[in-house]
C-alpha positions in Angstrom: 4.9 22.0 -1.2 4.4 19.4 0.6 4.7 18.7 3.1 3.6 18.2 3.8 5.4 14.9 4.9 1.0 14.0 10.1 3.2 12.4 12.5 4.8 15.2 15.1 4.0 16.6 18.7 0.4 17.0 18.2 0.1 13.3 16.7 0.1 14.4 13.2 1.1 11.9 10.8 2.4 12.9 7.5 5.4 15.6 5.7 5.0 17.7 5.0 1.3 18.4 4.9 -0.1 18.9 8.5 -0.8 21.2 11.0 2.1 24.6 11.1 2.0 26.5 14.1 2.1 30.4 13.1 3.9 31.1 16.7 7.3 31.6 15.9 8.0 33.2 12.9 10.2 31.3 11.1 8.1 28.1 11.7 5.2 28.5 9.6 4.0 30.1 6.9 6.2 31.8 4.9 5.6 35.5 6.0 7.9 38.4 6.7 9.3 37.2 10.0 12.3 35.2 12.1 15.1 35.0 9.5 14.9 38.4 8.4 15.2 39.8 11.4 18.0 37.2 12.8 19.2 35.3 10.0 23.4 35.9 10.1 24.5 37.9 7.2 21.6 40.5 6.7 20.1 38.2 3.8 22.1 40.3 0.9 24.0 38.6 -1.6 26.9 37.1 -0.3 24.4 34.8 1.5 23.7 33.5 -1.3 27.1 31.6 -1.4 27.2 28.1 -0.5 30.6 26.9 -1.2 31.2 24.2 1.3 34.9 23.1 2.3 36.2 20.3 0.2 38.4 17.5 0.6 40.0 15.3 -2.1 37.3 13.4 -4.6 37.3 10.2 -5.8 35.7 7.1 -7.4 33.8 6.5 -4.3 33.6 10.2 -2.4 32.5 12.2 -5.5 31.7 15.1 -3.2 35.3 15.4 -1.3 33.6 14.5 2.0 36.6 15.2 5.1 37.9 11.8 6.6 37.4 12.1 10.1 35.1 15.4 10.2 31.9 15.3 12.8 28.4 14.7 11.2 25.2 16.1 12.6 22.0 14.9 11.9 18.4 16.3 13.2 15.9 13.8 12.5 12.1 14.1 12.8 11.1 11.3 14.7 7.6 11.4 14.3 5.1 8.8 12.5 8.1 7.2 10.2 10.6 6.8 13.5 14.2 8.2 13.1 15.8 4.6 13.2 15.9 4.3 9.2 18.5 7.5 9.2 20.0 5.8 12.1 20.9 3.3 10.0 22.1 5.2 7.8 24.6 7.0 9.5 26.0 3.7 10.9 27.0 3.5 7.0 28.9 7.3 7.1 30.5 6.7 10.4 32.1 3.6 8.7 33.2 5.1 5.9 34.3 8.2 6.6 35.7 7.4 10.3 33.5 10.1 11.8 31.3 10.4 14.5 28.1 11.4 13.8 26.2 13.7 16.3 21.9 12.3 16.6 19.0 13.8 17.6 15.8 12.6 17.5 13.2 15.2 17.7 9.4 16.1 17.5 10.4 20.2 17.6 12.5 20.2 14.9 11.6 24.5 14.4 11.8 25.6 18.2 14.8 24.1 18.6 16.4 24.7 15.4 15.2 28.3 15.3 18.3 29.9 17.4 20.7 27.7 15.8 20.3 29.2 12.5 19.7 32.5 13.8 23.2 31.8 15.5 25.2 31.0 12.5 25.5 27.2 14.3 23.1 25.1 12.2 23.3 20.8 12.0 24.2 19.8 9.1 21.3 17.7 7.8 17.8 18.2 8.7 14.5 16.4 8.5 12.7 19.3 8.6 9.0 17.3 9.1 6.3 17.9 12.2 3.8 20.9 13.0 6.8 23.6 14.1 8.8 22.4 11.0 11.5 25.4 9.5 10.0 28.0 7.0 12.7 26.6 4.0 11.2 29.5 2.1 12.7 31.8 4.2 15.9 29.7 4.6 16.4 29.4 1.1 16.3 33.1 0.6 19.3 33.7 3.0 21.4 31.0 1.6 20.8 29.5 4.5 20.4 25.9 2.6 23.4 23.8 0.7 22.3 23.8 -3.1 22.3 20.0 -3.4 23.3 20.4 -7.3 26.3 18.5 -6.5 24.5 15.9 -4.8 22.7 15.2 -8.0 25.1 15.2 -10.3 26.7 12.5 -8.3 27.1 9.1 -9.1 25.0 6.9 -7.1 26.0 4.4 -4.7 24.8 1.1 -6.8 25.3 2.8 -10.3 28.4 5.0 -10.6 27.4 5.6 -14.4 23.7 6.5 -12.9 23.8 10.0 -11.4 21.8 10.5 -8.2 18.9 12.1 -10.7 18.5 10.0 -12.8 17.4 7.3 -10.0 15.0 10.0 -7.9 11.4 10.7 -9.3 10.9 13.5 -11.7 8.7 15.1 -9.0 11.3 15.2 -6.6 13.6 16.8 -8.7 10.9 19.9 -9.3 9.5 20.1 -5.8 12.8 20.2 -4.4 13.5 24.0 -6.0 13.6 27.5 -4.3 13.4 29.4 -8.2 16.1 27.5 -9.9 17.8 26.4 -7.0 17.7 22.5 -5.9 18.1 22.8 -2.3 15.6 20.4 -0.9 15.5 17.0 -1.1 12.1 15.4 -0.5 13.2 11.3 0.8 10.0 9.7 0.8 7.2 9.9 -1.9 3.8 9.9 0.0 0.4 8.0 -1.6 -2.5 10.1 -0.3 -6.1 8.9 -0.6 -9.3 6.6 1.0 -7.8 4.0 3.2 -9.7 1.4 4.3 -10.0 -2.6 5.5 -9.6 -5.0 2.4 -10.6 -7.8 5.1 -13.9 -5.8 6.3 -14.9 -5.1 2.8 -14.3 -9.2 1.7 -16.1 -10.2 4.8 -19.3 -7.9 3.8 -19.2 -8.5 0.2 -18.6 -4.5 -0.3 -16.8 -3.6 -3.3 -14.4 -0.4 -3.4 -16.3 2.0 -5.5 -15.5 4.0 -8.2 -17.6 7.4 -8.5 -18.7 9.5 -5.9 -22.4 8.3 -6.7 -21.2 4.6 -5.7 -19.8 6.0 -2.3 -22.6 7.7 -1.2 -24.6 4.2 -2.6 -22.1 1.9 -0.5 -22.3 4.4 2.3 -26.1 3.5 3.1 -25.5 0.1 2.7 -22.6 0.5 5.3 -24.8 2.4 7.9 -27.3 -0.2 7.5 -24.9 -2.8 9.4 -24.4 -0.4 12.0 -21.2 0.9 11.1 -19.9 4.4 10.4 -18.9 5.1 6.6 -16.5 7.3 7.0 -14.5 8.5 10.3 -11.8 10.9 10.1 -9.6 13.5 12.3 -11.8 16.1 13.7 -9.5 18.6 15.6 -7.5 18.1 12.7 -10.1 18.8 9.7 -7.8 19.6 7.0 -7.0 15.8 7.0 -9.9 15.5 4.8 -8.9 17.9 2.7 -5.9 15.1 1.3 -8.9 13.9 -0.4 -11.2 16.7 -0.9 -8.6 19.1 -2.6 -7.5 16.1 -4.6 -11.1 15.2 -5.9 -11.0 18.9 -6.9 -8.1 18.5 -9.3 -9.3 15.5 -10.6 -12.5 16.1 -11.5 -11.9 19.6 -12.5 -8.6 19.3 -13.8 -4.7 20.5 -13.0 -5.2 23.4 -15.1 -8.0 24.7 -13.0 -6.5 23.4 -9.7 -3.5 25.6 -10.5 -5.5 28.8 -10.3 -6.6 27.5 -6.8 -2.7 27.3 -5.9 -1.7 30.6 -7.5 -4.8 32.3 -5.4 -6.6 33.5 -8.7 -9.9 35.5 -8.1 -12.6 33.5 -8.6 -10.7 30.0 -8.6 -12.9 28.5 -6.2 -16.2 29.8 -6.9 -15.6 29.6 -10.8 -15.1 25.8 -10.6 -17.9 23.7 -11.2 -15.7 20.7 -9.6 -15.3 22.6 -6.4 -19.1 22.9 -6.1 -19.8 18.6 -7.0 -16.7 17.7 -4.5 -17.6 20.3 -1.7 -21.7 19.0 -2.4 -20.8 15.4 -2.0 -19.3 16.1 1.2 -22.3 18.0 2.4 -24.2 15.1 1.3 -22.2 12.6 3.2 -22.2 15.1 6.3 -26.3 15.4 6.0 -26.7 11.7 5.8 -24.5 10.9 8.9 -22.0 8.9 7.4 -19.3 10.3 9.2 -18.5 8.4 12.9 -20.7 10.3 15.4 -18.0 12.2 17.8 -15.5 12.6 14.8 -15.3 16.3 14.9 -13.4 15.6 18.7 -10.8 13.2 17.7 -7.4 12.9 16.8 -5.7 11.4 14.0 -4.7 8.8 16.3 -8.2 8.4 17.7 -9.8 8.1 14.3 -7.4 5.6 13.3 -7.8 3.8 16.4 -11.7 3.8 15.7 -10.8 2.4 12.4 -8.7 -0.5 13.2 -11.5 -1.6 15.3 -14.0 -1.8 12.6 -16.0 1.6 14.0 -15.5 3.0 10.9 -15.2 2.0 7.0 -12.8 5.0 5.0 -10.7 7.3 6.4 -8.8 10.0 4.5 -4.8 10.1 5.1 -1.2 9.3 3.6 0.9 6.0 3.4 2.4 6.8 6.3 -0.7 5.8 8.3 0.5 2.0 8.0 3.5 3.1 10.0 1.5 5.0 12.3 -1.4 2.9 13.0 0.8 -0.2 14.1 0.5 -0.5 17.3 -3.4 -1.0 17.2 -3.8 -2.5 13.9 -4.9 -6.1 14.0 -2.7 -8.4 12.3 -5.4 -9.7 9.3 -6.7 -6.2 8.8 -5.3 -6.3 5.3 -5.0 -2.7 4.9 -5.4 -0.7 1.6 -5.7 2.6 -0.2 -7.9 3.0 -3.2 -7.2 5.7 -6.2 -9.8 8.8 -6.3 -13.4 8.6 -7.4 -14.7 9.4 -10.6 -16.8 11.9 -10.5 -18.5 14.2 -13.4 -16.8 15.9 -16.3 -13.9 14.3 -15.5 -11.0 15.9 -16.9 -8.5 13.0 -14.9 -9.3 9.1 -16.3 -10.1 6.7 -13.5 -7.5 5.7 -11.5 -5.8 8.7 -11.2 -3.8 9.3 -7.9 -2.4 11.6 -5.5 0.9 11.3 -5.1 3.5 13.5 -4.1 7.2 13.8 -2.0 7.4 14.4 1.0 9.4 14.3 4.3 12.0 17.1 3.0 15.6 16.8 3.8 17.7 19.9 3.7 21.6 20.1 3.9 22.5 23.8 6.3 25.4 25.8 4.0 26.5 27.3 7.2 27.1 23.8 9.0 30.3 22.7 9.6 30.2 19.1 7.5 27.6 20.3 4.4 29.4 17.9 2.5 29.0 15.1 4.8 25.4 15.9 5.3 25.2 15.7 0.8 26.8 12.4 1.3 24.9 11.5 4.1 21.5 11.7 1.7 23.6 9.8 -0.9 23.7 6.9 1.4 20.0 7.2 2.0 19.6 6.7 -2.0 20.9 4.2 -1.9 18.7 0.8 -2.4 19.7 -0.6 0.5 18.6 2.3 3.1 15.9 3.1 0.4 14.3 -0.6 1.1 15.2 0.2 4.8 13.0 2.4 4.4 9.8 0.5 3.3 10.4 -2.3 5.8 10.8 -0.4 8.8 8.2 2.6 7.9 5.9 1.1 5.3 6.6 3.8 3.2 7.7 4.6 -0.4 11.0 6.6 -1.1 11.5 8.8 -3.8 14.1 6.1 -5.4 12.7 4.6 -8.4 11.8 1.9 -8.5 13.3 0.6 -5.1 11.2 -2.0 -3.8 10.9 -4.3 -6.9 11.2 -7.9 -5.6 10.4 -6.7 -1.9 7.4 -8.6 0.0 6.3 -5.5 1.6 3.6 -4.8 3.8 -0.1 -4.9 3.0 -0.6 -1.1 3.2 2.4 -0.2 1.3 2.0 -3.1 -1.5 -1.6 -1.1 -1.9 0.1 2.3 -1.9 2.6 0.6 -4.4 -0.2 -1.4 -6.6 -2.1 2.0 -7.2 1.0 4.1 -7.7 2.1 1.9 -10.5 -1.9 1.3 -11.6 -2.4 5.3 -11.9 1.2 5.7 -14.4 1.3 9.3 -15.3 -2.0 9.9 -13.8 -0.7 11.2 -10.6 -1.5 14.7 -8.9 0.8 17.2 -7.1 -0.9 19.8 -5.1 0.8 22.8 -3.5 -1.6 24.7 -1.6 -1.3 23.3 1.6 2.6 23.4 1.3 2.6 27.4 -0.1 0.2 28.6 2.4 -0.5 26.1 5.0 -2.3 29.2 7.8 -4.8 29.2 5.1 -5.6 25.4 4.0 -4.9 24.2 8.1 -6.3 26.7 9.8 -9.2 29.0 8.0 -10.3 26.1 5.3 -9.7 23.2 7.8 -12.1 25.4 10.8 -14.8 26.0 7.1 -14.2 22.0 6.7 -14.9 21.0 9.9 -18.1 22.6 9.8 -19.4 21.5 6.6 -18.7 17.8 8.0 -20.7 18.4 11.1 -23.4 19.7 9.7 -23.1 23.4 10.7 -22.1 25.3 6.9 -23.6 24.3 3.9 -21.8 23.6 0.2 -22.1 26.4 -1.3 -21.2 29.0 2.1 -18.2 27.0 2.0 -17.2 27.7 -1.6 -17.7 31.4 -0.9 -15.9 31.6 2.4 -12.9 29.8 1.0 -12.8 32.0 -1.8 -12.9 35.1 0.8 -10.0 33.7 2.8 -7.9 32.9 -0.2 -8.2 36.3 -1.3 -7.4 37.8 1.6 -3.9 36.0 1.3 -3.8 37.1 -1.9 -3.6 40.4 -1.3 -1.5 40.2 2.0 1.8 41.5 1.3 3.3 40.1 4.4 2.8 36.5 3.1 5.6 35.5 0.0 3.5 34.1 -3.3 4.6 31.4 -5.3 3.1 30.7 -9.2 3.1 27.1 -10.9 3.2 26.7 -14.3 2.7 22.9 -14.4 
């Protein structure tokens, strides 16, 4: 899921959740394509293997990394940078005497593509941006490391804590292929309403709770001739961070999970899916959304943002990261929790919050090993608070920034996170079938914000286009249970 992780080529900025391009088979959704055609090893069984050569173990090389051996790491270097894993393999290079092989890269799929289908993968992967790797197909060829070593590990700071038992619960189940743990999701991604703590101080506006109080503090917005809302128009299924997650709240995981799982009826039997999709009709009809919205970017919204054009725009923590260079310095960024709406089947305060930026280990790379330890390093504190000062982003390591001064986006990400406890939400729909949520529900979404489709023609072609993937054999299905 995930994913999705909006920050590649076309100026998206989070992991694993933005735009796939359907243009090359294996990058995109998971349909019959690339790797079955080209994968090495035809797929059957013996694929399946991922025995990686081992050295000798010790106390501190649990996983019999090679002395000496080459590393190779493929970094995304989108939104979050690729400086962080940089850092880290400085670490690995020390230790293990090795040289470690770089690239930085916004095509992480196109180029990766013919490497795989070559037998010559890298080693380690941030497989991130809008041409990212189908890993469902990957996993299905044994074309991924199954990182249960890596977990069973001792980690770096805790030899008597094993690498998961220091990760997020979360992690650990959105990391699977079936029963297989062969992704490893780094960074842990707070989605919701972000917004100006300064601007809303300066005009006495309080952050509401219920989607009755936003459309209230939304005329009271417009009235001081600013937008409400802004958000990234040739990029609709932005909003849909929010929108989906309003869904599950209100209407509960339980009914959300029929919505994943591409149930009939899952969007036109839920009453929340007709309050959400009706409140943004209503914000839409009203004209609280930035005139000229539907033509931007997400860099161009954000830009409109930071100069106060705007009030709320939907995204992920990583926008922090990604907005720098035209944030102004007292903007006192924040994210607030979802709204309240009615029915609620989720208590206020609850939060989406989910992995992301997935990290994947190649079986058929020379240095698999090195590339498990090279993620061990990464879990460690010390890269993990490398992490949140040079990206402004969480990592999936527990508990990792306690005693930090961290930055005002990511102390808001990090003051909701802890505020919403158990209450957080994990959505898979735009991971599982991202040609559907990106492409056919983000082209219905930007409509409904413009104007052009009303609530309820929304509801029923959404329902239509899940079906039809539904009942597309070419496209692999996935059920959730929880």
């Amino acid at each position: 899921m995930g994913s999705t992780s909006a920050h590649d080529n076309e100026g998206l900025g989070r992991r694993n959740l933005i735009k796939r391009s359907a243009a090359l088979g294996l990058i995109a959704v998971p349909t019959m394509g690339f790797l079955s055609a080209c994968a090495t090893g035809g797929g059957g069984d013996d694929d399946k293997k991922t025995d990686a050569p081992k050295g000798e173990t010790s106390e501190k090389n649990p996983l019999g990394v090679k002395n000496g051996v080459a590393l190779e790491a493929f970094i995304f270097k989108g939104g979050l940078g690729d400086q962080y894993a940089k850092d880290a393999e400085a670490d690995f290079k020390a230790v293990y005497k090795a040289e470690v092989k770089h690239t930085g890269t916004q095509e992480v799929g196109p180029k990766l593509t013919p490497r795989f289908a070559g037998g010559n993968p890298p080693d380690v992967i941030d497989n991130s941006g809008a041409g990212h790797l189908d890993m469902n197909k990957l996993s299905s060829q044994g074309q991924l490391q199954d990182l249960a070593e890596l977990l069973d590990a001792p980690s770096l700071d805790d030899p008597a804590k094993k690498v998961r038992d220091i990760i997020h619960p979360s992690t650990l189940e959105k990391g699977k292929h079936g029963d297989v743990f062969d992704v490893l999701y780094y960074a842990f991604t707070i989605y919701g309403t972000w917004y100006s703590q300064k601007l809303l101080d300066d005009k006495g506006w309080t952050y509401p709770k219920t989607l009755d109080e936003m459309v209230t503090l939304c005329g009271e917005i417009k009235k001081e001739g600013i937008a409400p809302w802004t958000y990234a128009g040739k990029y609709p299924y932005y909003v849909h961070f929010n929108l989906f997650a309003q869904i599950a709240k209100i209407g509960g995981m339980d009914a959300w999970m029929e919505i994943d799982n591409l149930q009939p009826n899952a969007w036109t039997g839920n009453d929340a899916v007709k309050q959400v999709v009706e409140h943004y009709e209503e914000l839409a009809a009203k004209k609280y959304f930035l005139e000229g919205s539907q033509g931007l970017t997400h860099i161009q919204s954000q830009t409109a943002w930071n100069k106060r054009k705007a009030v709320f725009i939907p995204n992920g923590s990583w926008v922090e990261n990604e907005a720098a260079p035209t944030t102004p310095k007292d903007f006192g960024m924040a994210v607030g929790a979802l709204f309240d709406g009615s029915g609620d089947k989720h208590p206020h305060g609850t939060l989406r919050a989910e992995p992301s930026e997935p990290y994947i280990v190649a079986s058929k790379g020379k240095n698999p090993r090195g590339g498990m330890e090279l993620l061990r390093i990464m879990l460690s504190k010390k890269h993990a608070q490398n992490f949140a000062t040079k990206v402004k982003s969480l990592t999936c390591v527990v508990d990792a920034t306690e005693g930090m001064t961290l930055s005002p986006g990511l102390a808001s990400a990090n003051k909701v996170f802890k505020e919403a406890g158990e209450n957080l939400l994990s959505l898979q729909l735009q991971e599982w079938y991202p040609a559907l949520t990106d492409e056919k529900l983000g082209g219905l979404t930007g409509q409904l914000l413009t104007g052009e489709l009303k609530a309820a023609d929304w509801i029923k072609k959404a329902q239509a286009e899940a079906d039809k993937v539904a009942k597309d054999d070419s496209v692999t299905k996935f059920q959730r249970t929880s």
